[in-house]
C-alpha positions as CSV (number, residue, x, y, z in Angstrom):
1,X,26.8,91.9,159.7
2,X,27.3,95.6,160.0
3,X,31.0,96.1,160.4
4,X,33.7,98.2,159.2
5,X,36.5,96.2,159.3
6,X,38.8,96.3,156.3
7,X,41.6,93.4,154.6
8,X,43.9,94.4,152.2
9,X,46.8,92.6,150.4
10,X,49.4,95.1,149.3
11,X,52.4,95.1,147.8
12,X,55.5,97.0,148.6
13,X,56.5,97.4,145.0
14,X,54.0,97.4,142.1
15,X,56.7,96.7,139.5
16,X,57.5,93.6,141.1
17,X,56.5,90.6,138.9
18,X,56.9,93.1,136.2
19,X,53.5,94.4,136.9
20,X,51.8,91.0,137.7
21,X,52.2,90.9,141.3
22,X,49.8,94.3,141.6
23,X,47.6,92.9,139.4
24,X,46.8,90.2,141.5
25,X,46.6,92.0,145.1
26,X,44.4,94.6,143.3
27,X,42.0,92.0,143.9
28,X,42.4,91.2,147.7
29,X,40.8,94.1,149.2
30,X,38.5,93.0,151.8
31,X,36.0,95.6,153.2
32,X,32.9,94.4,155.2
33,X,31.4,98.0,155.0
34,X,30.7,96.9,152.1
35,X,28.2,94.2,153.1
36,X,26.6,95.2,155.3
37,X,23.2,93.3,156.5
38,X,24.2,90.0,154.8
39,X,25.1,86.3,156.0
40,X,28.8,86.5,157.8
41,X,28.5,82.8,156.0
42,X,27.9,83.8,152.7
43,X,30.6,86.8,152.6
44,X,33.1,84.6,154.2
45,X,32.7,81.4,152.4
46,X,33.6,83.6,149.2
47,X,35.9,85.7,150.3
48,X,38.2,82.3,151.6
49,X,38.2,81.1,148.5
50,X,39.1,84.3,146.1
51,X,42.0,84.9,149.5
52,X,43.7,81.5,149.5
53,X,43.4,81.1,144.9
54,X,45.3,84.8,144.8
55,X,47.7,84.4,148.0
56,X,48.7,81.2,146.1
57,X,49.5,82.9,142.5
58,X,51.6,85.7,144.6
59,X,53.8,82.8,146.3
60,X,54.1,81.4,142.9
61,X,55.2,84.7,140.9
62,X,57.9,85.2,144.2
63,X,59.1,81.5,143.5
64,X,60.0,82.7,140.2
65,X,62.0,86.1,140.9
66,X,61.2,89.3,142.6
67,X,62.9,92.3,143.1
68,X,62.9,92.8,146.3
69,X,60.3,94.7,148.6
70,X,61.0,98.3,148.6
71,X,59.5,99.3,152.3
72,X,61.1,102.7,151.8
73,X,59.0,103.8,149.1
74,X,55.8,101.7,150.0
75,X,56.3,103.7,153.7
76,X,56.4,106.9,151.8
77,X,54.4,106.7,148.5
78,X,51.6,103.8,149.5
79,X,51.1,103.6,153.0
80,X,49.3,107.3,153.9
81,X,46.6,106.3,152.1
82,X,46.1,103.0,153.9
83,X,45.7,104.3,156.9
84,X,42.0,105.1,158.5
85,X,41.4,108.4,160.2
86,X,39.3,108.0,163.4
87,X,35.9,110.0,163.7
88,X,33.7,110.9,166.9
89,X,31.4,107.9,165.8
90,X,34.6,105.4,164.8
91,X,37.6,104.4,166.2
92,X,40.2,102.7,164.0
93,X,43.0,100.3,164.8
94,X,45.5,100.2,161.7
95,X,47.5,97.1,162.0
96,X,49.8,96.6,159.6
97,X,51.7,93.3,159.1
98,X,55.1,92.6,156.9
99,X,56.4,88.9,156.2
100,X,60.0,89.5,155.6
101,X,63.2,87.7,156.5
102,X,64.2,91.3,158.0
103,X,66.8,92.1,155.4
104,X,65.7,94.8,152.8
105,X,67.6,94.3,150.1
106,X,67.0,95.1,146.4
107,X,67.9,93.8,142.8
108,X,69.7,96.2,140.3
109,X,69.6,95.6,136.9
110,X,73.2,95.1,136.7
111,X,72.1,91.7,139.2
112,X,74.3,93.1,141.9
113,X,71.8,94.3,145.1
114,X,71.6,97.7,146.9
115,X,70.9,96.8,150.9
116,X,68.4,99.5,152.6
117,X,69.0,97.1,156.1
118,X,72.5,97.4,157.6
119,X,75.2,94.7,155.7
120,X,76.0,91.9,157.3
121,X,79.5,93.5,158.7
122,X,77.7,95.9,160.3
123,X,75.5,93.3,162.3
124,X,78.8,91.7,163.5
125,X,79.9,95.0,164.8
126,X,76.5,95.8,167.0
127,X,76.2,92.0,168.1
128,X,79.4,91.9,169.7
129,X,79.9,95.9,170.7
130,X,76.3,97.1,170.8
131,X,77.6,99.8,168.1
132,X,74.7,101.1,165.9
133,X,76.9,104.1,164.7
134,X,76.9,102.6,160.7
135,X,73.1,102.0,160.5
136,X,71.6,104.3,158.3
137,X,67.7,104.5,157.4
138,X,66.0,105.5,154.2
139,X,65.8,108.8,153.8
140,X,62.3,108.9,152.3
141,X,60.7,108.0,155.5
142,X,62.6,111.5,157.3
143,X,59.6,113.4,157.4
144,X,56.6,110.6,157.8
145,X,55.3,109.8,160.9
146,X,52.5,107.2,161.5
147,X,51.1,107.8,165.5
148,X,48.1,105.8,164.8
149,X,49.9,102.8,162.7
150,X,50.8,99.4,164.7
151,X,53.2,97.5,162.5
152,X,54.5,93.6,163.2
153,X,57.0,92.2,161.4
154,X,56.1,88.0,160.4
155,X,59.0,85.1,159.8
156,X,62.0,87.3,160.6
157,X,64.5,84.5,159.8
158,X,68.6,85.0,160.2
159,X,70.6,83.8,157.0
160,X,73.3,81.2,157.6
161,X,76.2,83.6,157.6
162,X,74.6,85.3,160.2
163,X,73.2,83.0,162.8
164,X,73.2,83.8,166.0
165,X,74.6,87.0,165.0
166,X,72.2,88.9,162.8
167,X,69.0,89.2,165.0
168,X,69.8,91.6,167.3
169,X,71.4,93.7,164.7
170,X,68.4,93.4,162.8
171,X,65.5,94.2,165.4
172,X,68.0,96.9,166.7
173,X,67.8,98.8,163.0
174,X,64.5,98.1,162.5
175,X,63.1,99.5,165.9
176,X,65.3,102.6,165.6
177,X,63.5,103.2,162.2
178,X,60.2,102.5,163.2
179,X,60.7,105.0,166.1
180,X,61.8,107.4,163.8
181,X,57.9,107.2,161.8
182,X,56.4,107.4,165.5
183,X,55.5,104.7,164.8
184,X,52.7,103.2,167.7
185,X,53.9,100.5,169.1
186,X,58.0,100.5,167.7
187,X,58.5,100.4,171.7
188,X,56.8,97.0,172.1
189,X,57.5,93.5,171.0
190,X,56.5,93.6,167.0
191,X,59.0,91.4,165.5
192,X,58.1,87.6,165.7
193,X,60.5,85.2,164.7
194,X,60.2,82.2,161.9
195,X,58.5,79.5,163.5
196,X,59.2,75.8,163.0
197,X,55.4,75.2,163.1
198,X,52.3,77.1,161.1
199,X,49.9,76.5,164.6
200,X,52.6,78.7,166.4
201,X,52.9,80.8,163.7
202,X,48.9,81.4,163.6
203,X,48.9,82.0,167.5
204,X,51.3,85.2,166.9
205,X,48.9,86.7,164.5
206,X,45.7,86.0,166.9
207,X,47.8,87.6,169.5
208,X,48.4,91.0,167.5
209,X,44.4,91.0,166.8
210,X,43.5,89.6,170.8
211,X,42.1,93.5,172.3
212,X,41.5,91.5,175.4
């Protein structure tokens, strides 16, 4: 096995979990470079189990209380480091994949929340008149731009108070931003709904990775 594809686990906020949440994704960093001329078997058979013990102690900590994920400062403070630079000998493909619900809100210490996505009025007011005048995006993502980034968005899922209502509002805001970065592909289909199922839900992600 002599490839140079990359896994990582990140997290949009490293004080999340009050430190415990980056604690554990330090430890899901997946690069095959890094084993090179070995068993595919051996690397893999390891590497599932170390995956599925840490994903599991993440879910657990965000059972318990998180702050929110702040994409505005991952997309400015985190993310330019991430990314892989082609060369005349490698060409990169930087995928990068968010599981949200689609609204970015986060906690204050006060327990109210600030919202970075538009509020739910807002969402009314483009579902039924196409106005986006009210959106605003974060304005530490102005002066990024990310031409060789694909990102997808995973289990985009409306609230009750805003079924039927808040989806379009949502991909809407979230397109408008992503064109904003440059990012690659924010003029193609990257949001995928929640899905009733985990088989449909695995399909989407073999679809973002299917070069075919």
């Amino acid at each position: 096995m002599n490839s140079k594809d990359r896994l990582l686990v990140d997290i949009a906020d490293p004080e999340q979990g009050q430190g415990q949440f980056k604690t554990i994704a330090d430890s899901l960093l997946f690069d095959l470079s890094d084993f090179k001329n070995k068993s595919n078997r051996l690397y893999f058979g390891s590497a599932r189990n170390k995956f599925e013990c840490n994903i599991k102690q993440l879910y657990d900590l965000a059972k318990k209380r998180t702050t929110g994920a702040n994409y505005a400062y991952y997309f400015s403070e985190k993310l330019p480091s991430r990314i892989k630079k082609s060369t005349l000998t490698d060409d990169y493909r930087n995928i990068l994949i968010i599981i949200t619900d689609g609204y970015l809100e986060l906690s204050r210490k006060d327990g109210g929340k600030t919202s970075i996505s538009p509020a739910h009025d807002a969402l009314i007011e483009y579902s039924l008149k196409g106005n986006s005048s009210s959106f605003q995006y974060p304005r530490q993502t102005i002066d990024l731009t990310f031409p060789d980034l694909e990102v997808y968005l995973l289990e985009v899922n409306e609230r009750k108070s805003g079924q039927g209502i808040d989806f379009k509002g949502l991909k809407k805001w979230w397109t408008e931003w992503f064109k904003s970065m440059n990012i690659k592909n924010a003029d193609e289909n990257f949001i995928f709904r929640r899905q009733d199922a985990i088989s449909f839900s695995i399909k989407e992600v073999q679809s973002i990775f299917d070069v075919n």
